[in-house]
N, C-alpha and C positions, 0 to 999 in steps of 0.2 A: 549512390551510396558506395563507399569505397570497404573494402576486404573488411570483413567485423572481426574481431578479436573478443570479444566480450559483450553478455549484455545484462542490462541491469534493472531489477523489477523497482517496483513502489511495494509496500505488501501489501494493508489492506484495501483490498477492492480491485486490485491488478493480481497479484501471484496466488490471494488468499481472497475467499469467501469469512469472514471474523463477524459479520452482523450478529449471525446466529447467540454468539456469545453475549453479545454486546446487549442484545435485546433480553436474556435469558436472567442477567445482571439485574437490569432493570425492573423487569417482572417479578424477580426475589423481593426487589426495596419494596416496590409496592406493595407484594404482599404480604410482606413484614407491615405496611400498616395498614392492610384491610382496602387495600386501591385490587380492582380492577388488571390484567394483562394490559401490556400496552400493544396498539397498532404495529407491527413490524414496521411496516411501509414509514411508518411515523420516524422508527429509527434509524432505518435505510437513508431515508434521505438528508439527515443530517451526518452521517459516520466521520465524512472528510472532517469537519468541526471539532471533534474530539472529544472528552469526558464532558467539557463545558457545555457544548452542543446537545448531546447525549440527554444531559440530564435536564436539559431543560426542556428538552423535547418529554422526556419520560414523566416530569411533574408540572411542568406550567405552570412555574413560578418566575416570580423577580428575581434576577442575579445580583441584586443588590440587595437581597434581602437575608437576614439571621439565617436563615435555613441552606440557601445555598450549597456553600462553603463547605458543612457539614457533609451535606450530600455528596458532595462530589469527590472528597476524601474515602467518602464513604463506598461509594461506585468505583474506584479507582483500588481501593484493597481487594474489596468483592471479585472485580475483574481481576488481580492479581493470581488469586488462588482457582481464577475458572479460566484463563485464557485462552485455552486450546481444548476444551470439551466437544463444542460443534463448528469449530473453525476447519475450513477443509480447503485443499486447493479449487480454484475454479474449474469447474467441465473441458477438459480438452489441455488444462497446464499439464500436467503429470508429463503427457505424450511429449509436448514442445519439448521441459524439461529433459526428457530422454531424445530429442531431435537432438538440443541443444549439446549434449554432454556425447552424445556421438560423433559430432562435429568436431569434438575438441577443440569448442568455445567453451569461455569460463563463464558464468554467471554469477551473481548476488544482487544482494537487495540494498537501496536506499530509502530509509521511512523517518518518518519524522516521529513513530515512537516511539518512546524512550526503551531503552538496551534491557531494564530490565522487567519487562512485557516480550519484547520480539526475540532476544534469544531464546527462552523457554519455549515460546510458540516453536519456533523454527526447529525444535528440538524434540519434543513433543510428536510433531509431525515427520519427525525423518529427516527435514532440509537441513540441519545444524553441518553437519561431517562434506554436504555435496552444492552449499552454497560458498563460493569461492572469498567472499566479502560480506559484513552485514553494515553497515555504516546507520547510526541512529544521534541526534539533538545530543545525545551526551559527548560524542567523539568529535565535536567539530562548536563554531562560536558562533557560527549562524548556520542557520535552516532553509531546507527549501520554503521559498523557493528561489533562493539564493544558490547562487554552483556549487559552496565550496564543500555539501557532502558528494556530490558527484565527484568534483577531484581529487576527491580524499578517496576514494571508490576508487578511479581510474588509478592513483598512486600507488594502494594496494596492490590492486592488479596487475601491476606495472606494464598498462597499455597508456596508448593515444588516445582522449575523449575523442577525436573525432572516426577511431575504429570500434566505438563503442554505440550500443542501439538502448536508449533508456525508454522503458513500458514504466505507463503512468495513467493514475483514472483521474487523474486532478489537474487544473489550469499551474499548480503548483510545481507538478513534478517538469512539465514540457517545461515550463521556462528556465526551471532548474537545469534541465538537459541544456536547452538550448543556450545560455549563458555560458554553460561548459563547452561547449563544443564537440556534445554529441547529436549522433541521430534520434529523432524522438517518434517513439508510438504512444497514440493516446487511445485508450482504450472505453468502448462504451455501455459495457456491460458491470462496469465497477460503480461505487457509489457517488453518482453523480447527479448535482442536483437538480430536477424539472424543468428548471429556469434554465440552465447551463445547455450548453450548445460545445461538444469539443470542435467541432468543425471551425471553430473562430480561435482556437488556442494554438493556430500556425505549428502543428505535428508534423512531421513528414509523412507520416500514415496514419490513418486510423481505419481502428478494427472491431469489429460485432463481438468476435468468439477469439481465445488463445490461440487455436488452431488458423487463425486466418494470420499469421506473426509466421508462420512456414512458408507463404511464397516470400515474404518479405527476409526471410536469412535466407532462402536458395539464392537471391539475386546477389544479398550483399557476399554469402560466400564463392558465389563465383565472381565478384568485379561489378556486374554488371548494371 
């Protein structure tokens, strides 16, 4: 891995813990009609999926069905006005964060949701002023796991994707990385689902904890 210059999270499920919210959303619709909490674990394992996944996981309905549609309009305002109540960084980011920005590397984030959801989080929590880039589906014509919000990222930055180290919990974001021509970390503590294996998503690294991405920039900031 050559001298890093930059590196670049995914948020939810790599930089951010967000389930909390996601399932707290859910738990409201229901008991707005007399339903039961739902399983965490239930909405853990879908998160990568998005509102659609979410809520289907939360009612165990038809997506083709009247009711849908509503719901998920519905989930997606709800979440608007809670995004950042139990969202927290993961165990051990805060610290990299503070490796990272002592090293005078730059960081930001690439996510696929939409800008106005993840500025507010990022805002909310502090990162808005100390993340160097946010790159989201509205600023770019395709998505991961397509490059071009990674190059659109790098462009910002104005680095080399291949001086850049992209953290991702998703088969989504490595390919994204790697189509760009960055280095990629996949991470196995994000929301990743049962079946899924990252060890097949050809990462350059993979990591247990945030803190374990610290041997992995001592090498690339010395060369080696």
């Amino acid at each position: 891995m050559r001298r890093l210059s930059a590196v670049l999270f995914d948020l939810d499920g790599t930089l951010l813990d967000s389930a909390p919210d996601f399932v707290a959303v859910i738990d409201a619709m229901r008991a707005a009609r007399e339903l039961p909490p739902v399983e965490e674990a239930r909405i853990r394992a879908v998160v990568s999926g998005g509102a659609r996944a979410m809520v289907l996981a939360g009612f165990d309905i038809d997506p083709l069905s009247d009711e849908f549609e509503p719901l998920r309009l519905e989930f997606l305002e709800r979440y608007l006005d809670n995004c950042a109540i139990k969202s927290c960084l993961y165990d051990g980011m805060h610290e990299l964060l503070e490796d990272i920005e002592a090293a005078r590397l730059k960081w930001g984030v690439v996510t696929n949701k939409h800008v106005r959801f993840a500025a507010p989080i990022l805002e909310r929590l502090g990162l808005a002023e100390r993340a160097a880039v946010l790159v989201c589906p509205d600023h770019v014509a395709r998505s991961k796991p397509d490059p071009e919000p990674v190059l659109l990222a790098c462009r910002q930055l104005g680095v080399d994707p291949a001086s850049v180290l992209f953290v991702g919990d998703d088969l989504r974001d490595i390919e994204s990385g790697r189509a760009a021509g960055t280095k990629t970390a996949a991470v196995r503590y994000g929301y990743i689902h049962p079946d899924d294996n990252p060890g097949h998503w050809g990462a350059d690294v993979i990591v247990d904890h945030p803190l374990e991405l610290r041997s992995v920039l001592e090498r690339a900031l010395c060369g080696c």
